[in-house]
C-alpha positions in Angstrom: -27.6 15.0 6.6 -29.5 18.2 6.5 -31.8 17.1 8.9 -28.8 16.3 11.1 -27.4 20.4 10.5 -30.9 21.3 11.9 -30.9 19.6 15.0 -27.4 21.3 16.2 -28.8 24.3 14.4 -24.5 24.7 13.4 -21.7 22.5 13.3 -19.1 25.3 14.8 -21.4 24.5 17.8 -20.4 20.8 18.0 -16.6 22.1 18.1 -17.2 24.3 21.4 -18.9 21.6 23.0 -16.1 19.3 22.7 -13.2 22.0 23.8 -15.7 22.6 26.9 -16.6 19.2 27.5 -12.6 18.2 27.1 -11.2 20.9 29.3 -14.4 21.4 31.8 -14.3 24.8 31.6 -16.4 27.5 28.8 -13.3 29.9 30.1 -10.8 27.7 28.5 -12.5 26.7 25.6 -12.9 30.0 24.9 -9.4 30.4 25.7 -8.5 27.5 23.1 -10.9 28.5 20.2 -10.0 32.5 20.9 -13.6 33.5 21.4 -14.8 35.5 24.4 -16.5 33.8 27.0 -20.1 34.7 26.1 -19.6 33.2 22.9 -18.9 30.0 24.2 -22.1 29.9 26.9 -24.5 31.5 23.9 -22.9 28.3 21.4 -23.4 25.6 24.1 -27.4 27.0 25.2 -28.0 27.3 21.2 -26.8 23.1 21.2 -28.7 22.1 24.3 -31.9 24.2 22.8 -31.6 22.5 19.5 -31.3 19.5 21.3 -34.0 20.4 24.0 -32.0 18.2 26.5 -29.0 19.8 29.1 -25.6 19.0 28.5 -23.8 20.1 31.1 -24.0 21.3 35.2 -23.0 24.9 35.5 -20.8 25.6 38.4 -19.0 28.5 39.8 -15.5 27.2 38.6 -16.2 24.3 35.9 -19.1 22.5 34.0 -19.5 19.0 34.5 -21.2 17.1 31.8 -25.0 15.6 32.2 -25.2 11.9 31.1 -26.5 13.4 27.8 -23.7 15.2 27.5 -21.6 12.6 28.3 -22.8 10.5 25.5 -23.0 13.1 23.4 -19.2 13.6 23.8 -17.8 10.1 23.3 -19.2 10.2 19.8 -18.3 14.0 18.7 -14.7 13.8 20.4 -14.4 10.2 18.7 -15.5 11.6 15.0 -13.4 14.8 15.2 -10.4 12.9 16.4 -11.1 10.7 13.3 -11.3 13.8 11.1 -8.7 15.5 12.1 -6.8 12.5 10.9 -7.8 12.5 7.5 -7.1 15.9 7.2 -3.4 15.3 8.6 -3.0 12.6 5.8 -4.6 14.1 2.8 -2.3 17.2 3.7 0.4 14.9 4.4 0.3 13.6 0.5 1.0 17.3 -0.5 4.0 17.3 1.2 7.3 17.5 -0.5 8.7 14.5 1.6 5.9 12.4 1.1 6.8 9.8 -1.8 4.1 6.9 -2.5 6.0 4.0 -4.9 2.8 1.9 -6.5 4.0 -2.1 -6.7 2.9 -5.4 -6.7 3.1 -6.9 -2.8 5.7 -9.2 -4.2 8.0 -6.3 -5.7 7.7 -4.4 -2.0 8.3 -7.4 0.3 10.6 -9.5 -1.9 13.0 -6.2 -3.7 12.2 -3.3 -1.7 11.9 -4.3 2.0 16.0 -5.7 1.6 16.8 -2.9 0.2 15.1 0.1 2.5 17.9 0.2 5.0 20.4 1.5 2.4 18.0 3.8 1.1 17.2 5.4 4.8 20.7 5.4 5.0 21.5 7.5 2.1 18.7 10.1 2.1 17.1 9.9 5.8 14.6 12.5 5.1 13.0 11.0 2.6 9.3 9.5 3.3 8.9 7.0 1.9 5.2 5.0 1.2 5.0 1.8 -0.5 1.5 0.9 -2.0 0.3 -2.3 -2.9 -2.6 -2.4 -5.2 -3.9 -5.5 -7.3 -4.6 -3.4 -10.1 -2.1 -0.8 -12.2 -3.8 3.1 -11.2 -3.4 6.1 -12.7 -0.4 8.2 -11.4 -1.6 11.5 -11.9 -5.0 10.7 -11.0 -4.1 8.9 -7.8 -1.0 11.5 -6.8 1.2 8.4 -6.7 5.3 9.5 -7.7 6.5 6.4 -8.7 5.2 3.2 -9.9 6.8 -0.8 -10.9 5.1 -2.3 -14.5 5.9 -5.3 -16.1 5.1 -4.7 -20.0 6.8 -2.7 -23.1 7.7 0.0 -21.7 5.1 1.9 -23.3 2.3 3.7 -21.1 0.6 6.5 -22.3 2.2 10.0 -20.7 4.1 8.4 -19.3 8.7 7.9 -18.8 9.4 4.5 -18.2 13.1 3.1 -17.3 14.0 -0.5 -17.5 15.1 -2.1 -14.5 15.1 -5.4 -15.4 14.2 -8.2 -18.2 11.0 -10.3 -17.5 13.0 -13.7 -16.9 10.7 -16.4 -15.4 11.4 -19.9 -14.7 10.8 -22.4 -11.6 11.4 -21.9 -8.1 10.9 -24.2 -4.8 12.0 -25.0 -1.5 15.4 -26.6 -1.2 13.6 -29.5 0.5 11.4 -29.8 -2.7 13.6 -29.2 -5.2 16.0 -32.5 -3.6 12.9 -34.5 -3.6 11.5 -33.5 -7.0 12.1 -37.0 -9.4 13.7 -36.9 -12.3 13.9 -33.7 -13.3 16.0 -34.2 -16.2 13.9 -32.8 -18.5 11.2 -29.9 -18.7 7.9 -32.2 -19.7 8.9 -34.5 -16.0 7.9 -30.9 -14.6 4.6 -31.5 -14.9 4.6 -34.0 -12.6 5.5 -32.1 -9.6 2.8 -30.0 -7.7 2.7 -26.3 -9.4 1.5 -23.4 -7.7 -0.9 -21.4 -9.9 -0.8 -17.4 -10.2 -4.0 -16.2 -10.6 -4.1 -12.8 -10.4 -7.6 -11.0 -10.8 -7.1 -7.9 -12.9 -3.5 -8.0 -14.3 -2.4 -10.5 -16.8 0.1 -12.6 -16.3 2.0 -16.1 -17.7 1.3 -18.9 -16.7 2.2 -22.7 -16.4 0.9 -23.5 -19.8 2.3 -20.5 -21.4 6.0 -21.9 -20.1 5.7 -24.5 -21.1 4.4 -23.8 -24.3 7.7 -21.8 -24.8 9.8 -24.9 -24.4 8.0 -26.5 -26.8 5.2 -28.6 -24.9 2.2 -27.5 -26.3 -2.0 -28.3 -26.2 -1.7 -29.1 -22.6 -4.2 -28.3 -19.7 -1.9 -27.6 -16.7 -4.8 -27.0 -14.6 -3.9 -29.3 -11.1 -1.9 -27.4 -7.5 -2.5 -24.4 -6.0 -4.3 -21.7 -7.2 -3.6 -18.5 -5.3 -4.4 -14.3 -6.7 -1.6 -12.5 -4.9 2.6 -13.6 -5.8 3.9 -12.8 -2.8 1.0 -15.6 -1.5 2.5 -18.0 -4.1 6.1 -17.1 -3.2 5.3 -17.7 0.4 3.8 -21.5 -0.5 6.6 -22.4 -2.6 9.4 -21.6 0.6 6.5 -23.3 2.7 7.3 -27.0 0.4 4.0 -26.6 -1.6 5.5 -27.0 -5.0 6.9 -25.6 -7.6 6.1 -22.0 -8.2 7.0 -18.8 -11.1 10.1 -17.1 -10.3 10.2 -13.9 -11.9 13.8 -13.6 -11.8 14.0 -9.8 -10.3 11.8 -10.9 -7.0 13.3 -14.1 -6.7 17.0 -13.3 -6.6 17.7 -12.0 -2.9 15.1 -15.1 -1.9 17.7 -17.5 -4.1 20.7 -15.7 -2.5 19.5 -16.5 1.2 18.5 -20.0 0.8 15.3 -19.9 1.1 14.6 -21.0 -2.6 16.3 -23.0 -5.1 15.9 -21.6 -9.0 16.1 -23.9 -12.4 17.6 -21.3 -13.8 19.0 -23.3 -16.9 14.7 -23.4 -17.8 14.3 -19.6 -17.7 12.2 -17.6 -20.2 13.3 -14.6 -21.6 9.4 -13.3 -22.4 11.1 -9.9 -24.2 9.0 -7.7 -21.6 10.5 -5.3 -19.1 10.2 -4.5 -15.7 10.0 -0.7 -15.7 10.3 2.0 -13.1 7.5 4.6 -13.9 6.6 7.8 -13.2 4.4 10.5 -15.0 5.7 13.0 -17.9 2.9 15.7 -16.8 4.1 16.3 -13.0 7.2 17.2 -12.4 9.0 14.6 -9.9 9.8 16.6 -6.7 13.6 16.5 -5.5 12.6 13.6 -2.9 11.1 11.7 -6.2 14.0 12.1 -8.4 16.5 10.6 -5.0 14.0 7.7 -4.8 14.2 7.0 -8.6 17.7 7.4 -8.8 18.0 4.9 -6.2 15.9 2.6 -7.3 17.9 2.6 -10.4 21.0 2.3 -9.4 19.8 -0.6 -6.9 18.6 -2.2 -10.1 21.8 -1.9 -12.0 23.8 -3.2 -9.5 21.6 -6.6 -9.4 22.5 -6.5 -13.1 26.0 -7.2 -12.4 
């Protein structure tokens, strides 16, 4: 990289070259940049000299661009364009409007995206971001404002409001619920195809820990599906490949439309939460605390 400053001797040079080469004209890129003139012609012969090849023909009215200088401009139009929009974004995450809520893809496609017209509809200013990660990051670290957790309730600096209980039991397509045999009983479960949630980082239940809450223990539920993401495994089980978790605050609207059917008479109570988050060292701003408040009263009103 320092052999790269050497070559265009600057990099303000590399900016007048592509306002001249963009507008054909050093009198306008002068214009643009509010230089003189001469400062532009100086910057663009200092480039070329570094370079030791031309860059542009001079004429009376405009410059035209060499082939060399044609190349040359693809790429430096190409990577400013491309900086220039990760400055607008990284300034962008500064803003006041500019909310990120951290989730599982499940929680933002399964309980947010039903929900975000009634949000836009009540606070239309608010910019909202949803971010799905595989992993739980760090809020402050990360500037993310809000964040969904399964757990105690207990994260270090951290307030934590519970939105819902962690209630899980099986889900599956209408189609494969009907033709499910003899499902009398929890044990005759195992003898449908299960869809495995195999998630790399967090921990979740699974299969054998259901089923070890109802009382069938020391078995290897092992055979189906094994996918890493839930909203994959939701997706399969409306698909008709088995029988899949349903965490009971995801799969309710999904239940409501249709689209799965829910033994809810086999649910697990696990005692854990789901839990809006958001950080106890920086204070929410006033488009945070509208999105939390929402989110909360969204919650309560699935409660009832």
């Amino acid at each position: 990289m320092r052999d790269f400053w050497k070559q265009v001797h600057s990099p303000r040079n590399l900016i007048v070259f592509d306002a001249a080469a963009r507008l054909g004209s050093f009198t306008r890129a002068a214009e643009e940049l509010n230089m003189q003139q001469p400062s532009v012609s100086a910057a663009i012969k200092q480039l070329e000299e570094a370079l030791n090849v031309k860059l542009f023909i001079r004429g009376h009215r405009k410059v035209d661009l060499t082939v060399a200088g044609t190349r040359l401009f693809s790429d430096i139009s190409k990577a400013l364009n491309d900086i220039d929009t990760s400055v607008q974004a990284v300034r962008q995450m500064g803003r006041d409007e500019h909310i990120t809520l951290n989730s599982s893809s499940a929680f933002s496609y399964y309980w947010m995206m039903p929900r975000l017209a009634d949000l836009h509809e009540k606070h239309p200013n608010i910019d909202l971001r949803l971010q799905i990660s595989d992993r739980e990051p760090d809020l402050e670290k990360e500037n993310i404002s809000l964040g969904i957790r399964i757990g105690d309730g207990n994260w270090p600096n951290t307030h934590a409001v519970r939105l819902a209980d962690e209630v899980i039991f099986p889900v599956a397509s209408p189609h494969v619920m009907m033709a499910a045999r003899n499902l009398r009983s929890v044990p005759n479960l195992m003898q449908e195809r299960l869809i495995h949630l195999e998630e790399p980082i967090r921990e979740r239940p699974t299969w054998s820990h259901w089923f070890d809450h109802h009382g069938i223990r020391g078995r290897n539920i092992t055979a189906g599906l094994r996918l890493n993401d839930y909203a994959l495994v939701l997706q399969a089980a409306m698909s008709g490949e088995g029988f899949a978790f349903g965490w009971e605050h995801v799969v309710r609207h999904l239940i409501e439309s249709g689209l799965l059917v829910g033994r809810e008479d086999w649910a697990w109570r696990t005692g854990r939460g789901v839990y809006l988050i958001w950080s106890k060292n920086t204070p929410l701003l006033p488009h945070a605390e509208q999105v939390r408040d929402w989110i909360i009263s969204q919650a309560d009103s699935q409660k009832k």
